[in-house]
N, C-alpha and C positions, 0 to 999 in steps of 0.2 A: 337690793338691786345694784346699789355701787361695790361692794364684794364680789357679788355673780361677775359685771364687767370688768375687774379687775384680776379675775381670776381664767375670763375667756382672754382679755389681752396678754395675760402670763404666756398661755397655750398659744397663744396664737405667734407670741414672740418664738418660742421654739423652734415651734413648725417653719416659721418662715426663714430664720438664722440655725438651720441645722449643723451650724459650725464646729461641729464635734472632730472635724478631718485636719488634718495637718495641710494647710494652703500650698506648701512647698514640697510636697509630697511626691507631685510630676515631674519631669520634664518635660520639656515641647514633645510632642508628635512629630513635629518637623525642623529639619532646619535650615530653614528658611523660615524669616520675619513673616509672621501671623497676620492677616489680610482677613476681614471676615467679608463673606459674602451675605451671610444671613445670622442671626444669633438667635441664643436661647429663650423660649416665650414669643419668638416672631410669629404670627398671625398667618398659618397656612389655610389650605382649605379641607375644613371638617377637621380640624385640628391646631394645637400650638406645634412649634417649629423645638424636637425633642433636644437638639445639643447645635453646635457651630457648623456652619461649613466654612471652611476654611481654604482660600484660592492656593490654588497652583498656577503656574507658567505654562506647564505643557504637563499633559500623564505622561505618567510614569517616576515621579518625582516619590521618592522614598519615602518610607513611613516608617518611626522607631517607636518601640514599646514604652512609653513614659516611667514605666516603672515595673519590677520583678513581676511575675504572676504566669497564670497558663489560659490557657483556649480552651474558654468553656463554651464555646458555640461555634462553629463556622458552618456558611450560610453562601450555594450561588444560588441565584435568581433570575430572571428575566423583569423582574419591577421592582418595587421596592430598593432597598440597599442595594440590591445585583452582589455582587460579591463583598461577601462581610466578614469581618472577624468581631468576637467578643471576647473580651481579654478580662480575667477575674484575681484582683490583687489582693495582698495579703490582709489591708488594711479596710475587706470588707466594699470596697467600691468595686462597680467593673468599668471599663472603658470600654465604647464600642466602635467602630470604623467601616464605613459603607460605603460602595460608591468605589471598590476599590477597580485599580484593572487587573492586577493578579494578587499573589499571595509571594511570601518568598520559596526559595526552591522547595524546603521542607514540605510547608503547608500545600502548598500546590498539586505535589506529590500526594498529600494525605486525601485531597479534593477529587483529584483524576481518579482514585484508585473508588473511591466512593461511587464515582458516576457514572466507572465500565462497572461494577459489580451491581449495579439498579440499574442499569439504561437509562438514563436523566441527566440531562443538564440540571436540571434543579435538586436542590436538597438541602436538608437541614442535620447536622447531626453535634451532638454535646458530648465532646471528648471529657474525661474522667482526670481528674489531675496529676496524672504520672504520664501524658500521653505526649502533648504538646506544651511542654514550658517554656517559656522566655524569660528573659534577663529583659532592664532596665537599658535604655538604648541599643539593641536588635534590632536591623533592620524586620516588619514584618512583614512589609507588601509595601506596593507603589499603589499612588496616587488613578482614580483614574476618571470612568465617565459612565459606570455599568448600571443597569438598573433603572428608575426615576430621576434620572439626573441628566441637566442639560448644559452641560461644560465641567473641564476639569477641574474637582475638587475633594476634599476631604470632609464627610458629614462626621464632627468627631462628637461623642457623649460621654458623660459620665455616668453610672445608673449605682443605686443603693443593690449591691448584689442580692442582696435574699430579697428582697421585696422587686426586683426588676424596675425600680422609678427611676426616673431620669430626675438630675438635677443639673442646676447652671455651672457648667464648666468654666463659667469667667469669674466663678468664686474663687480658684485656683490662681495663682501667680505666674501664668501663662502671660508671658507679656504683649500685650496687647495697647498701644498707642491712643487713647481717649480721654480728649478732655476738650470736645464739643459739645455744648448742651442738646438736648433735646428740641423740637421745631414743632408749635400747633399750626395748626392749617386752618379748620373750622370746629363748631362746636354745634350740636344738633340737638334740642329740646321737645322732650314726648309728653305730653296731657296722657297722664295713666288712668285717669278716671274716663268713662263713658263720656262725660261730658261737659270734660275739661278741656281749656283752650288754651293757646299760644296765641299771644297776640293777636286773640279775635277768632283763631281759626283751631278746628277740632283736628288738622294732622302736623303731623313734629316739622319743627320748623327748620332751616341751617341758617347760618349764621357764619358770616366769615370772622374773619378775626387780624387785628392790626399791633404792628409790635412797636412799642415806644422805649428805646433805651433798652433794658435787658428784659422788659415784658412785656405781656400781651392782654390783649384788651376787646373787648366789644363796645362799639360806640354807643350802645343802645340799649335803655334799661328795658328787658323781656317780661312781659306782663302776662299773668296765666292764672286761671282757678282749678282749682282740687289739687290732686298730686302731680308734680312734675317730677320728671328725671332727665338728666343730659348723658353725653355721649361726646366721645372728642375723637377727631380727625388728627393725629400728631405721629411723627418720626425720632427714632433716635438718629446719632450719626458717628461713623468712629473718625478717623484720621486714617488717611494713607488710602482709603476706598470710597468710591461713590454709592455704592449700597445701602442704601435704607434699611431702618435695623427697627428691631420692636422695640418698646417703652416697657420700661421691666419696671417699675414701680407707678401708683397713680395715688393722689390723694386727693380730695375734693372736701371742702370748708366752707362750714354754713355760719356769715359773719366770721366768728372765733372759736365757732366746735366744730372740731374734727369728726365727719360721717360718715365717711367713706375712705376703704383704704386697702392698695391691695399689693401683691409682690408676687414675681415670677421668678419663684427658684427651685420650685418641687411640683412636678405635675405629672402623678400618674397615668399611665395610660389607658385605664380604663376614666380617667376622665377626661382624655384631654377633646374629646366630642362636644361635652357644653363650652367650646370657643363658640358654637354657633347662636348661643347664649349670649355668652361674653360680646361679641359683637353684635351690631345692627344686622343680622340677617340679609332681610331684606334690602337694604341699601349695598351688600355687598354682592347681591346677586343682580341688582336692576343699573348699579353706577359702577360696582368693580371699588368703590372708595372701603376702607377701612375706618370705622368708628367702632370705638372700644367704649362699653356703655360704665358709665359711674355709678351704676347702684347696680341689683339684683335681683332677677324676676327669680319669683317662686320657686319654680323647679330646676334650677341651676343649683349645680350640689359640687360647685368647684371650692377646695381646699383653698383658697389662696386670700382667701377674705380677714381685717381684720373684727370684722360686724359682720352679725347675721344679717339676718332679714328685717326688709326696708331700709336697707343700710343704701345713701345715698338717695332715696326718694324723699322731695322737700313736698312737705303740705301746711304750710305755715301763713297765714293773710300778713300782708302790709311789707314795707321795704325790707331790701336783706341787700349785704353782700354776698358774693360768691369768690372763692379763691379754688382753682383747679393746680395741682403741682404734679407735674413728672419730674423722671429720676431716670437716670440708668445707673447701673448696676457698682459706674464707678464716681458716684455721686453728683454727676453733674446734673443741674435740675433747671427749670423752665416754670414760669409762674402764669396762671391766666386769667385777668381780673374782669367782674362784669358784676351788673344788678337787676337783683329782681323784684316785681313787683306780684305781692300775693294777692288775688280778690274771690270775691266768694263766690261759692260752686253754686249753680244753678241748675238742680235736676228736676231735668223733664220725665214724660212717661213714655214709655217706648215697647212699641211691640214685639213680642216675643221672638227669640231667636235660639236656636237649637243649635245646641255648643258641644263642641269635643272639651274636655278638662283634662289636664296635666294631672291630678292627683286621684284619676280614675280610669277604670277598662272601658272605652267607646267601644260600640257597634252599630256600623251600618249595612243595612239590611235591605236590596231592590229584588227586583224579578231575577237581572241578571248578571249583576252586582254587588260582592261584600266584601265588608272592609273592617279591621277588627284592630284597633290604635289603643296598647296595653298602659296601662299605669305608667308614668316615667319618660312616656313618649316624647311630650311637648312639655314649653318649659313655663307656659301660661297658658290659661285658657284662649281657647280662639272657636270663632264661628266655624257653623257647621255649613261649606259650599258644596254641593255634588250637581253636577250636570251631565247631561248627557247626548253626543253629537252622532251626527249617522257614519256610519261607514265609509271610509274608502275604497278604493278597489285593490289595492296590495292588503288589504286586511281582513280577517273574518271575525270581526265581531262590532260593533258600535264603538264609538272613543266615549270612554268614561273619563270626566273630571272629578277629581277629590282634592277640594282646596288650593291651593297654591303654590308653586315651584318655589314662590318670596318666602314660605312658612318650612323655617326648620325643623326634622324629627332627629329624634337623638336614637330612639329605638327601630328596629325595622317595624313599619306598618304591613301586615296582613292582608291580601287582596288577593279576591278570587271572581272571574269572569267566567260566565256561562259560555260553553262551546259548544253549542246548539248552531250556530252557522258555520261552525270548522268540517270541511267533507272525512269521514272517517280514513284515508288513507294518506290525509295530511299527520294522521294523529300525534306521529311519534316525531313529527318535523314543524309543532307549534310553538312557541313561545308568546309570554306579556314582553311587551315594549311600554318606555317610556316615551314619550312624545314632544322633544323641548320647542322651546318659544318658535322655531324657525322652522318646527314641522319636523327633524330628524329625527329619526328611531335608535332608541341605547336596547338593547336587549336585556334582560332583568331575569331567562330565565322562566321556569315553569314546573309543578307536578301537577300532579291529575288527582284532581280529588271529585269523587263520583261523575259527577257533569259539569263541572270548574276545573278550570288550569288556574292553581294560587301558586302565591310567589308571595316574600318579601324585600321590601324597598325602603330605604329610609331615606325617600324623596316622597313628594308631594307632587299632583300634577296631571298631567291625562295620559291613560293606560287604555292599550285596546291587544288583540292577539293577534300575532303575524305569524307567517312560518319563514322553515329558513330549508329548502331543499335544493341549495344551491353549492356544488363542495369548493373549498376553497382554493386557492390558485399560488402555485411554485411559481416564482420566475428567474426565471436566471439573469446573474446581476455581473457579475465581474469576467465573463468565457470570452474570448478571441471564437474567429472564426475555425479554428483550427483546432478549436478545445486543449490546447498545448497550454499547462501548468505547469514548464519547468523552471520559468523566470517569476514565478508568483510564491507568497507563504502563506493564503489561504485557500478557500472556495466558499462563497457566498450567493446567497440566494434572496430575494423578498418573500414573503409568505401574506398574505391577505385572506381575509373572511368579508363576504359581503352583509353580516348580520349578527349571528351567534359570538363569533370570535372563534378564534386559534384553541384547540384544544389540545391535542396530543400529537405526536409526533416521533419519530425515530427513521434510524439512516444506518445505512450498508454498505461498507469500498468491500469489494471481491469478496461480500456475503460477510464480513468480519462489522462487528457493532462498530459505529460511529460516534462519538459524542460530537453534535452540531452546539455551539453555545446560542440563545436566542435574548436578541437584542430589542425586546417588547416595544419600545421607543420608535424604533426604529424600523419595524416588521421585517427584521432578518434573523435567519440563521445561518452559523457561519461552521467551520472547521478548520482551524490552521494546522496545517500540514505536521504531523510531528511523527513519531516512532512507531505508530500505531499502521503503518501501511508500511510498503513496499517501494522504493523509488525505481526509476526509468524503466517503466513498462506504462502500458494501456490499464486503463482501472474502468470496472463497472460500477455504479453508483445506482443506489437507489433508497429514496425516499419515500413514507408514505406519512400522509400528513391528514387530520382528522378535524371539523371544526367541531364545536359544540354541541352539535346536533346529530353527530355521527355522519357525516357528510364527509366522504375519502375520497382525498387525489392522492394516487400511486406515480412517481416522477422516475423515471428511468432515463442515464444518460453512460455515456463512455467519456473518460478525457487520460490524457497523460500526463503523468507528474515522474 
């Protein structure tokens, strides 16, 4: 047993100090002194936070190539990155850069010419390495705000080129100003047995937490039987920014043995979904707080662990200390002392409950309701809740519940609603919606399977079917009365769907293809004026715009430019 553990700590040392790279390898991305806004491993939603963002002053603020290599990807969007470049060096890494507001003249060129020969703002394509090279400090694009992004900045990553994993860019000698420790806030304790308790009571309890000198403390010894586990509410913080940063290392100590232990430096992306694992779920969906848990439920299958399983779950009777340590990345650490007392589990008997399991295929089966939750889906077992509410009158079928909006799925669940109340000439204009806390409808989508519209969702929650035969709405945003665009450099519109969403779209000056860029964020499409038209004369425009359901609004205007 002590050989196996010293042989999984070997492995595990590897994985997590994959320090096989030359530190000094980059240069900045920018220059301008490095501000982070967000860093690597920070706690996003339905996911870790993949490389840095890095502030700017204002877009448009230049971006240089850290180091030789070519453009093995470039990417515009409407979400996501919005405009992206992927840069792949020699040394086997690639860098990536999102968020940008353009490209430089080259690549920009190579993007336009892409978008009039498909008609699309959007695309994806993976230049070949003779096509797009760069040098080591090249400008390749400015700073900007395109995509998922809500102020100007630089998302910059690192990623293992053949395998596509991001890893932590602050492993690199990018100088970066830190040497504030880490900050706990609270610490929250879970009775993992059926019918174990915290201090008397069978749900997890919180626990503030007081700092005496350089650490921190609960005044109060926590009493509990069967297994426990905790979870901690804590910040990192750099110098020079107010931004809250995530905690990239955690260690938790039971008396004098080390149980738990974990590091954020390598997080695939097909894993980075068990963060909803990783966190308290449900406390981040009902309070918005972030608590990172110290042990391991079952079906959490993140790399980042130095123990397996029940690594960080105490089941032990009678006193104990506890020692919790974070870290960041450039060793500053924060200690958090408290004690526990163990007593013995007292199991009752209890009546049966019919459960979904993480390491099995559920199916549920009504008159006019199924639900089909695969192997892999949940990350514990959890009860089985399905209820069923009447109709509304914007809806044609009953609101189905299937457990809880609190209960994470990692996999999409399966569901199909009977459309026995849908009028036949809705057919092709139904949709499943999701139903959240405050009554709104998210659209989720639909096929037809015999007499069900199924869909998959990797939410939980109540689902009933709507339609959506309403088309969506042009509006014009920036035209004078006089529709005179000769003192302007674009033309801009809003675009809205009242249900389905935005789906497809295209545009015409004097019958010639238009590329509109769309600003998903923002529900605009724009076009700024460039070689693609004709200047001082009268121009005919037209728009037709499609939402998800096939619902078209045709937009015809005149203006001059």
């Amino acid at each position: 047993m002590k050989q196996t553990l010293i042989i999984l700590f070997l492995i595990y040392t590897i994985q997590v100090n994959s320090q096989n790279y030359n530190k000094n390898y980059f240069r900045s991305p920018l220059n301008i002194p490095i501000r982070l806004a967000g860093n690597f491993g920070e706690i996003r939603a339905n996911h870790f936070h993949s490389g840095i963002d890095i502030k700017v002053p204002f877009v448009g603020v230049q971006i240089y190539a850290p180091a030789d290599g070519y453009v093995s990807r470039i990417r515009k969007s409407a979400d996501g990155y919005g405009n992206a470049l992927y840069i792949t060096h020699p040394n086997g890494l690639m860098t990536v850069y999102g968020h940008m507001q353009k490209f430089n003249k080259q690549f920009e060129k190579y993007a336009k010419d892409i978008q009039y020969k498909e008609n699309s703002f959007e695309f994806t394509k993976y230049p070949d390495s003779t096509e797009l090279k760069v040098k080591k400090g090249e400008i390749i694009g400015y700073a900007g705000n395109t995509g998922r992004s809500y102020g100007p900045h630089v998302h910059f990553e690192v990623r293992e080129a053949d395998k596509d994993v991001p890893i932590n860019p602050c492993y690199f000698n990018f100088v970066i100003k830190d040497n504030i420790k880490p900050k706990f806030f609270k610490l929250m304790a879970y009775a993992l047995d059926e019918d174990g308790k915290i201090n008397g009571s069978f749900k997890k309890q919180k626990f503030k937490v007081y700092k005496k000198g350089s650490n921190y403390f609960i005044n109060k010894t926590i009493n509990y039987s069967g297994k426990i586990g905790f979870s901690i509410n804590a910040n990192d913080y750099l110098n020079a920014t107010r931004n809250t940063q995530g905690i990239y290392s955690v260690k938790l100590f039971l008396d004098d043995s080390l149980i738990y232990e974990h590091h954020l430096f390598r997080i695939p992306f097909e894993d980075t979904r068990y963060i909803n694992s990783f966190i308290d779920f449900e406390e981040r969906k009902t309070t918005n707080q972030k608590f990172q848990k110290c042990f391991i439920e079952p079906g959490n299958k993140l790399d980042i662990y130095k123990f397996g399983k029940e690594a960080g779950i105490i089941n032990e009777i009678e006193n104990h200390k506890i020692k919790i340590e974070i870290a960041d990345i450039y060793g500053n650490k924060s200690n958090l002392f408290f004690k526990i007392k163990g007593e013995k589990l007292i199991i009752k008997k209890h009546n049966y409950k019919k459960m979904f399991y993480y390491n099995k295929d559920n199916f549920l089966e009504k008159e006019n309701f199924r639900a089909y939750i695969t192997k892999g889906t949940l990350y514990k077992d959890i009860e089985q809740t399905y209820e069923v509410f009447p109709k509304k009158k914007d809806l044609y079928s009953n609101i189905y519940m299937l457990n809880s909006y609190k209960i994470p799925a990692h996999k999409k669940i399966h569901i199909a609603i009977s459309t026995k109340q849908l009028p036949k000439n809705l057919v092709n204009k139904a949709l499943i919606v999701l139903i959240d806390k405050n009554g709104n409808y998210k659209s989720l989508g639909g096929s037809y399977i015999d007499d069900f519209l199924a869909v998959g969702t990797k939410q939980f929650g109540k689902f009933a079917i709507a339609v959506d035969n309403i088309p969506p709405q042009i509006i014009e945003e920036n035209f004078n009365e006089e529709k005179d665009f000769t003192s302007k450099k674009k033309i801009s519109f809003k675009i809205k769907d009242n249900l389905s969403g935005i789906g497809k779209y295209s545009a015409k000056i004097d019958k010639k293809i238009i590329i509109f860029e769309y600003d998903k964020k923002n529900d605009r499409i724009s076009y700024a004026f460039d070689n693609h038209i004709d200047y001082n004369k009268k121009h005919v425009l037209k728009i037709i715009l499609f939402d998800k359901k096939n619902n078209q609004t045709i937009y015809k205007t005149t203006f001059f430019k």
